[in-house]
VOPAGU-2260 file (C-alpha; in pm, 1 decimal, decimal comma):
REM VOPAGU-2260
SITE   aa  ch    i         X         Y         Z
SITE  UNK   A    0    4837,5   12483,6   -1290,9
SITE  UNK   A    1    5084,9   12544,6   -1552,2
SITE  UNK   A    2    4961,2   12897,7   -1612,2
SITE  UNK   A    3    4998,4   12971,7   -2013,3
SITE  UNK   A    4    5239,8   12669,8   -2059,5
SITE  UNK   A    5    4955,4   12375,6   -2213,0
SITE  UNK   A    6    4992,6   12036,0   -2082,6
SITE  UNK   A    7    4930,4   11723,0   -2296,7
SITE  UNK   A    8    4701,5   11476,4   -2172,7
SITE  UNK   A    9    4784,2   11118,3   -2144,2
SITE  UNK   A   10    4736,1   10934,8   -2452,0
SITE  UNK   A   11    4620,8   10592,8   -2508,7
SITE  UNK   A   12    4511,0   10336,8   -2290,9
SITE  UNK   A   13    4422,7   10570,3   -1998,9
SITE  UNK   A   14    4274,8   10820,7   -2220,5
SITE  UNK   A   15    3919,5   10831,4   -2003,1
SITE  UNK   A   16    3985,5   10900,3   -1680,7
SITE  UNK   A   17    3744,8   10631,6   -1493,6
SITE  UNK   A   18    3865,6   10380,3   -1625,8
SITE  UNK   A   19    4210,4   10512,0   -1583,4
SITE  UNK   A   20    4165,7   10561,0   -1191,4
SITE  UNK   A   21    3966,7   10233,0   -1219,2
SITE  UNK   A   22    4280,4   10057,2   -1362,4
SITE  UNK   A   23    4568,2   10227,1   -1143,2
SITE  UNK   A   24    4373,5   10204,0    -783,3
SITE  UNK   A   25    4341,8    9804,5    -835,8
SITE  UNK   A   26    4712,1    9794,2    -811,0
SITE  UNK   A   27    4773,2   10072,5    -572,3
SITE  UNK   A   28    4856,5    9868,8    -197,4
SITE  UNK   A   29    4866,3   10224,2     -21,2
SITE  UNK   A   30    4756,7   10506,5    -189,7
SITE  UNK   A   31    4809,2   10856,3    -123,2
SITE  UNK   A   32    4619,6   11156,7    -283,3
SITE  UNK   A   33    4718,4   11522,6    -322,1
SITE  UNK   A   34    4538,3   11794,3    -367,3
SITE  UNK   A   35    4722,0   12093,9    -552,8
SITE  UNK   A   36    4684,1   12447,1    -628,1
SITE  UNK   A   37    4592,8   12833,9    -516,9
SITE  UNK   A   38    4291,2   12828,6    -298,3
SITE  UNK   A   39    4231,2   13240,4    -404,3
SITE  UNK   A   40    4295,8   13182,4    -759,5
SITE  UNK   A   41    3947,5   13064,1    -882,6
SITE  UNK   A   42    3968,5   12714,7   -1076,2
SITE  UNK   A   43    4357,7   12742,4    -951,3
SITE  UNK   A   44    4190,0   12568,6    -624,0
SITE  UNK   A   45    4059,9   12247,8    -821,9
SITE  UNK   A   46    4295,7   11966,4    -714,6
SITE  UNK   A   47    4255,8   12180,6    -341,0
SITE  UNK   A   48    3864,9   12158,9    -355,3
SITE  UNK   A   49    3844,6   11742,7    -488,3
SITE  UNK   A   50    4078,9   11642,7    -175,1
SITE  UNK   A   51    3840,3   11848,2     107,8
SITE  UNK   A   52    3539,6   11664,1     -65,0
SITE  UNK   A   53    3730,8   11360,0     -98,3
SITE  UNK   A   54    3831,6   11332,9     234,6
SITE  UNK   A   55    3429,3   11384,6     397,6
SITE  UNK   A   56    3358,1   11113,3     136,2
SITE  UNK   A   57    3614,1   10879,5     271,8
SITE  UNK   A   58    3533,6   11005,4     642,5
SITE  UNK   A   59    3212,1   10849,2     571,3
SITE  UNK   A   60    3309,1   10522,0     457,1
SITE  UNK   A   61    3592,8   10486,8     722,3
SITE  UNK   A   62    3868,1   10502,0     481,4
SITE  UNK   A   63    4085,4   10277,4     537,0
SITE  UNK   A   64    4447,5   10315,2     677,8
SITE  UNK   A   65    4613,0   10231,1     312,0
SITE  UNK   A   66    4491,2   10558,5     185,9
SITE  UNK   A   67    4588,2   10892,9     268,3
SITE  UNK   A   68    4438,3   11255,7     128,9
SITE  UNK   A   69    4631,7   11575,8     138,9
SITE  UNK   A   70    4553,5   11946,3       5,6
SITE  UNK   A   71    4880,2   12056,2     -76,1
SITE  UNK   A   72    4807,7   12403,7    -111,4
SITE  UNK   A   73    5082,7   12556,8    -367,4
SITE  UNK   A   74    5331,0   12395,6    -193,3
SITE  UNK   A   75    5322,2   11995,4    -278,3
SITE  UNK   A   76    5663,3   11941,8    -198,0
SITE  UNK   A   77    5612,5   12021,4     161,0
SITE  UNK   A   78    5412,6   11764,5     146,9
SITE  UNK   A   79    5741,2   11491,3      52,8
SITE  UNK   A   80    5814,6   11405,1     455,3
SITE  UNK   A   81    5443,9   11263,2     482,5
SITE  UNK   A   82    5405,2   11112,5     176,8
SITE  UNK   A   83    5736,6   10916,5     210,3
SITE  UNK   A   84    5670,6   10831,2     580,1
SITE  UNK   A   85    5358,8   10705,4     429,8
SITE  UNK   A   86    5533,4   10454,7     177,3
SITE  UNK   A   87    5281,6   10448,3    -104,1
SITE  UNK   A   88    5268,8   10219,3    -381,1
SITE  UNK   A   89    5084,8   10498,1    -572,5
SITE  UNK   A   90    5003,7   10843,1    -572,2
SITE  UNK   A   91    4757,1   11075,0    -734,8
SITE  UNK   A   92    4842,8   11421,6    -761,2
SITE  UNK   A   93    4509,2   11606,0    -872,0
SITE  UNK   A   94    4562,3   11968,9   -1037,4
SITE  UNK   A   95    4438,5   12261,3   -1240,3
SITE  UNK   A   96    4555,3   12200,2   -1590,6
SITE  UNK   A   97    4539,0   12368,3   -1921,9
SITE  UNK   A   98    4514,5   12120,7   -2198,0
SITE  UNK   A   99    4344,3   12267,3   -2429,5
SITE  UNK   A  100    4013,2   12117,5   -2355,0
SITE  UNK   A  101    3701,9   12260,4   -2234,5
SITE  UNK   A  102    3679,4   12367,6   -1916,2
SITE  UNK   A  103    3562,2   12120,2   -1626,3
SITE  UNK   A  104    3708,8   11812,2   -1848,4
SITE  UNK   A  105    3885,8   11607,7   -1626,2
SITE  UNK   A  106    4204,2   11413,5   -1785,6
SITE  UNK   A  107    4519,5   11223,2   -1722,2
SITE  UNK   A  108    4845,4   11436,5   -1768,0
SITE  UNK   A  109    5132,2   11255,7   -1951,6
SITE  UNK   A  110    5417,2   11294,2   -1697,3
SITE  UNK   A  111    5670,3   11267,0   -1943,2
SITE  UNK   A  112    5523,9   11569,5   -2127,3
SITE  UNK   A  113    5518,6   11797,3   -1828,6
SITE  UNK   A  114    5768,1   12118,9   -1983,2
SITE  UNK   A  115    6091,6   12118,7   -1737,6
SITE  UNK   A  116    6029,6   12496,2   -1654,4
SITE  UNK   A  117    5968,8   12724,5   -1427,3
SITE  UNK   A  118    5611,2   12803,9   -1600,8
SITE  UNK   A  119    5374,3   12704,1   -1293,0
SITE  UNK   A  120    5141,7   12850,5   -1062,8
SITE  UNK   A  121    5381,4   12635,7    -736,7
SITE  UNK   A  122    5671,8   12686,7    -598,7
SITE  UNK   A  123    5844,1   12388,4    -773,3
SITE  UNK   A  124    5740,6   12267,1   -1110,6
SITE  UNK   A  125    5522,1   11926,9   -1101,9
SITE  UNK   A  126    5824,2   11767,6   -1334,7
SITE  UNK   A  127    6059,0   11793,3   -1033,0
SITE  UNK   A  128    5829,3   11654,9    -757,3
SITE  UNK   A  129    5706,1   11333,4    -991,9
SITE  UNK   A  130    6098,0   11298,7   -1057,2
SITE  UNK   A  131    6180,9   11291,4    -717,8
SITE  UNK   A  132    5885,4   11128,9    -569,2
SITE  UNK   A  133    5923,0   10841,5    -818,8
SITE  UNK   A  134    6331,3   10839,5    -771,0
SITE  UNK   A  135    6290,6   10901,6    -404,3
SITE  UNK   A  136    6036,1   10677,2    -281,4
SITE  UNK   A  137    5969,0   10407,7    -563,5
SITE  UNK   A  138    5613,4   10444,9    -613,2
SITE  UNK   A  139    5377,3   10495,0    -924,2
SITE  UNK   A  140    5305,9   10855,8    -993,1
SITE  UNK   A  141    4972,0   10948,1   -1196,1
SITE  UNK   A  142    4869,4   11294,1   -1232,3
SITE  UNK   A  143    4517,3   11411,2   -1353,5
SITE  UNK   A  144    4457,7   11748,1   -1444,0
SITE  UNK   A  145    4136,4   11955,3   -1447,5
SITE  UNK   A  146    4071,8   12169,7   -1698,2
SITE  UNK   A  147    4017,4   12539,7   -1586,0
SITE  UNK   A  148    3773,5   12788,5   -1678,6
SITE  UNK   A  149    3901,0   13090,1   -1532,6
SITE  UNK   A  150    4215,2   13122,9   -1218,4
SITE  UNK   A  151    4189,9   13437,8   -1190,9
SITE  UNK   A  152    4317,6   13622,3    -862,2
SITE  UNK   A  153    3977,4   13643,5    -619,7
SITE  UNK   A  154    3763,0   13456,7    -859,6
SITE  UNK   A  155    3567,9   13153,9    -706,4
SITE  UNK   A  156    3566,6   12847,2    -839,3
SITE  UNK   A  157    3327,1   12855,2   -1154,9
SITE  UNK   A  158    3009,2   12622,2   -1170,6
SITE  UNK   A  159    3150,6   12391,7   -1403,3
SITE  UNK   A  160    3462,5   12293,1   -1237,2
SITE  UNK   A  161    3307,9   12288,6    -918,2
SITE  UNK   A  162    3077,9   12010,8   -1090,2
SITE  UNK   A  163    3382,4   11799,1   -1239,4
SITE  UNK   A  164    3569,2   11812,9    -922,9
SITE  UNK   A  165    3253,8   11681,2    -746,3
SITE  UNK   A  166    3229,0   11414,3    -976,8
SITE  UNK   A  167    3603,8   11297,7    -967,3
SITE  UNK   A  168    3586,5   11286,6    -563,1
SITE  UNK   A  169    3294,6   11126,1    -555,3
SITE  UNK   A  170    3450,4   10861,2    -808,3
SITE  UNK   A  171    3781,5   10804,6    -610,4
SITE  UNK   A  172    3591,8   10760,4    -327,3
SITE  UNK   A  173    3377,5   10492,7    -489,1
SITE  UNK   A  174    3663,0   10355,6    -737,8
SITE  UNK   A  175    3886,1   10270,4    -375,2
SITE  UNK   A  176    3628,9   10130,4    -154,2
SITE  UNK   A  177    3548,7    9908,4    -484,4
SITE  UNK   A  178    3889,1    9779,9    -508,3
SITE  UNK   A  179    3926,1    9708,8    -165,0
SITE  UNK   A  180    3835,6    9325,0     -59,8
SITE  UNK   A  181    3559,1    9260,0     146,4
């Protein structure tokens, strides 16, 4: 989460997020998802929370060996040994954001409009790991940012991030099975 620094959401064509995911997963070959934030920092632990329910969702369907699901912790870049043994075609990075909507909205974040600083709640600044992952590995990187309520140190996650999380794994999980052919 990019603490007090805002982050602009996507603009455009991609504006609502289904159709969005809808869109980018019918082109994604190999897809793999990761889960970011503070697990102890209340609605920090959004993109941490979607991936665990994510991955029982896709447990259930027998996801398939194109996709893979990872909860990065605050530490995504840890994460760049699996994801490029992995060879994606895409990957969706799912986050606390602040972009100055109301909490729980869920929304793409405009890469290019990710600040360059240090101003983040991980260890390396999203802008660097998108720069290297695309640079590095080829693949298409989309980001999508929930908005928090409160990420506060020893909060839980509130009720109605908790619900938009829900909502976006459930979706994934739907939106790739969809795409899949029978």
């Amino acid at each position: 989460m990019s603490g007090e620094k805002t982050i602009p959401p996507a603009e455009g064509p991609i504006a609502d997020w289904r159709s969005g995911i809808s869109k980018e997963l019918k082109k994604a070959k190999r897809l793999f998802v990761l889960g970011v934030g503070n697990r102890r920092k209340g609605d920090d632990a959004a993109g941490n929370l979607c991936l665990r329910l994510l991955r029982k969702q896709m447990a259930r369907k027998s996801a398939p060996r194109e996709l893979r699901v990872l909860d990065a912790g605050e530490t995504p870049e840890s994460a760049t040994g699996l994801i490029r043994d992995f060879r994606p075609t895409h990957i969706l990075i799912v986050d606390a954001a602040v972009g100055g909507h109301q909490p729980g909205t869920i929304f793409f974040i405009d890469k290019e409009k990710i600040g360059h600083e240090d101003v983040s709640t991980h260890r390396l600044p999203l802008f660097h790991l998108v720069r290297y992952l695309e640079e590095s590995i080829g693949c298409r990187v989309i980001l999508v940012g929930i908005e928090p309520q409160e990420a506060a140190w020893g909060k839980p996650v509130s009720a109605t991030v908790r619900a938009a999380v829900t909502d976006l794994a459930a979706y994934l999980a739907e939106a790739w099975t969809e795409r899949r052919p029978k």
